[in-house]
PAROGU-646091 format. One record per atom (N, C-alpha, C): residue in one letter; x, y, z. Coordinates in steps of 0.02 Angstrom, whole numbers, padded with zeros to 5 digits, always signed. Example, Ala and Ser with C-alpha at 12.3 -4.5 7.8 and 13.67 -1.06 7.14 Angstrom:
// residues 2
A+00660-00284+00390A+00615-00225+00390A+00660-00165+00390S+00642-00112+00354S+00684-00053+00357S+00645+00002+00394
This chain:
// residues 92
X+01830+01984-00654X+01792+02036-00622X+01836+02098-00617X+01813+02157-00651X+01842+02211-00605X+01832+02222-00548X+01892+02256-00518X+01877+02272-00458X+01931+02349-00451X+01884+02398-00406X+01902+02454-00379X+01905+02483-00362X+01929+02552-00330X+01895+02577-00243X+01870+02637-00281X+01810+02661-00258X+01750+02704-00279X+01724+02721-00213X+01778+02756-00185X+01769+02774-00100X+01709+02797-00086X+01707+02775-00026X+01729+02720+00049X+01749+02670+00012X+01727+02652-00039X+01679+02573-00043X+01733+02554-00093X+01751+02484-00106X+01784+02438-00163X+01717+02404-00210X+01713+02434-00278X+01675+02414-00306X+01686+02356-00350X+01665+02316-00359X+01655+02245-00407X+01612+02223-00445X+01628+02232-00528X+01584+02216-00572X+01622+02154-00606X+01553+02100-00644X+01572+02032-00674X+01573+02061-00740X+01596+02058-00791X+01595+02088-00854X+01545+02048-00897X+01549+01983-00884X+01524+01931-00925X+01451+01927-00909X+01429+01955-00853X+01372+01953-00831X+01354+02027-00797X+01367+02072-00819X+01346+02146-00799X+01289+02141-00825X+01214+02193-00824X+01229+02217-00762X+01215+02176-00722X+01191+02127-00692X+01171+02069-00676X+01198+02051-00593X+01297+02087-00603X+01339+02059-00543X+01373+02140-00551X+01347+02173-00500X+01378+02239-00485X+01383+02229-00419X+01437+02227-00348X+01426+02220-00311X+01484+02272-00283X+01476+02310-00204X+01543+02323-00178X+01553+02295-00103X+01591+02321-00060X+01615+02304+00004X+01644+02352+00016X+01679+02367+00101X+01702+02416+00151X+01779+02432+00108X+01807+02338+00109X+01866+02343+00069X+01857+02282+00043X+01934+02261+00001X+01932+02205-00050X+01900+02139-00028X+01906+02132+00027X+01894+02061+00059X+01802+02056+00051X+01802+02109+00099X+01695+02112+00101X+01679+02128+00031X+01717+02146-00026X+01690+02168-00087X+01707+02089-00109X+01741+02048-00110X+01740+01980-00153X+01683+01935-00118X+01686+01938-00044X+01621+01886-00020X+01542+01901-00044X+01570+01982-00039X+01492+02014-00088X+01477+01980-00164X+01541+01983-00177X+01537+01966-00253X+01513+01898-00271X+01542+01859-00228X+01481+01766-00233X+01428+01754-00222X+01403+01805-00184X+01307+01831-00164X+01298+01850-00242X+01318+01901-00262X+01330+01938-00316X+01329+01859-00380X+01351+01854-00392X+01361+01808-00440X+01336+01744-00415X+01322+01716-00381X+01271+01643-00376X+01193+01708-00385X+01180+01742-00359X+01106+01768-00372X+01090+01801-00454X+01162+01834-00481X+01147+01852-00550X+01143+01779-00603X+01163+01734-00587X+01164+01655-00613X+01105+01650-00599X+01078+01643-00534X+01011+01624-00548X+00956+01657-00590X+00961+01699-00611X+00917+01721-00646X+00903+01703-00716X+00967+01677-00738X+00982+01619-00802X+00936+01571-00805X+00946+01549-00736X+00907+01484-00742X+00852+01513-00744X+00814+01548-00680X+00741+01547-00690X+00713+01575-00749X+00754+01605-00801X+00733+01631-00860X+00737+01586-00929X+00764+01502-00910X+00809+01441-00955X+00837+01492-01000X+00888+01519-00994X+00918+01545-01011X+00988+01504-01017X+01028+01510-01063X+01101+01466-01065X+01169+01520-01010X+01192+01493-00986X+01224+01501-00931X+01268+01528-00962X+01321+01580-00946X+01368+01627-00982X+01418+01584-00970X+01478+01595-01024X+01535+01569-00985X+01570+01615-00976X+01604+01577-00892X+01673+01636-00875X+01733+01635-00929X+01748+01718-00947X+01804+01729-00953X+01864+01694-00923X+01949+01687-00963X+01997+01674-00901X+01984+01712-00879X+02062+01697-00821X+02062+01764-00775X+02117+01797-00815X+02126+01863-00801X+02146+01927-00818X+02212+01937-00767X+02265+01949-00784X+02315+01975-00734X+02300+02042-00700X+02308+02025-00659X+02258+02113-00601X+02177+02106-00586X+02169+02072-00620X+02090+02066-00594X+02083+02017-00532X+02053+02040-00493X+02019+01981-00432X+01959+01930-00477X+01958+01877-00435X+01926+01825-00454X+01872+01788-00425X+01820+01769-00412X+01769+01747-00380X+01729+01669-00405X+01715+01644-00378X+01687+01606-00408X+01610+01556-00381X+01561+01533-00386X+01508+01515-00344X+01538+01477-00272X+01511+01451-00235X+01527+01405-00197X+01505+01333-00211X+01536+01271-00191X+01528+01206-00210X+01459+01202-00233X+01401+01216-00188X+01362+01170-00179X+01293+01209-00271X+01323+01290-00248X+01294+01331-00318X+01336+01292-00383X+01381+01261-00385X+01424+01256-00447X+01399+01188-00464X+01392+01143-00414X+01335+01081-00420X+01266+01096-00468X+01223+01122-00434X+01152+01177-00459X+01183+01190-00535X+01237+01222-00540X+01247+01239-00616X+01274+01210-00635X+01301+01133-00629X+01329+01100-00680X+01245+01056-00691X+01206+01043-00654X+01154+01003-00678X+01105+01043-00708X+01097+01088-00695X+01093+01159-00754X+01082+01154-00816X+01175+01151-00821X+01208+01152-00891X+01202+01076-00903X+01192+01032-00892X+01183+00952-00915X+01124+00953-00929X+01075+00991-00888X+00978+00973-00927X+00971+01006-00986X+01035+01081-01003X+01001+01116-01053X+01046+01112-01114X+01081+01068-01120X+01129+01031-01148X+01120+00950-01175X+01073+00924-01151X+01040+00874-01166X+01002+00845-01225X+01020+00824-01261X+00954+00816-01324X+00876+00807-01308X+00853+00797-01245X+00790+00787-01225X+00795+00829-01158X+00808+00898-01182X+00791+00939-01138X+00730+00942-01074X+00715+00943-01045X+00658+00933-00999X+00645+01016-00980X+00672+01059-01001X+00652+01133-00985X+00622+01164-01059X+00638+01132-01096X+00613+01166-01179X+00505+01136-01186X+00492+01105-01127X+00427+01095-01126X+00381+01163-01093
């Protein structure tokens, strides 16, 4: 993710998923918690579209990093196992 101050505000974009995950905060901290709202809600739109799920880039030296929370990364690994499947159940 980039991340950068675009005063007041610390702005945070996902590259891999722009425009999709544009998010900012006051400072770095409220701009990364933004950023997992930000990125579990631009993910969902994958799905509701069966769309194939992007993959993350590594990480980047200097870049901040984000990532879903447990229970979203669950949601997208069974996701990625139905649409990955030879008997897809979403291709109906």
């Amino acid at each position: 993710m980039r991340c950068w101050l675009a005063a007041p505000h610390v702005r945070i974009v996902a590259a891999s998923i722009e425009p999709e995950v544009i998010t900012f905060g006051a400072d770095e901290d409220e701009a990364l918690l933004q950023a997992v709202d930000a990125l579990e809600t631009g993910l969902s739109f994958y799905i509701e579209a069966c769309r194939p799920l992007p993959v993350a880039s590594a990480p980047q030296p200097g870049l901040c990093t984000a990532r879903p929370s447990a229970r979203e990364c669950t949601r997208l690994g069974v996701y990625r196992a139905m649409t990955d499947s030879p008997m897809n159940p979403l291709d109906n």
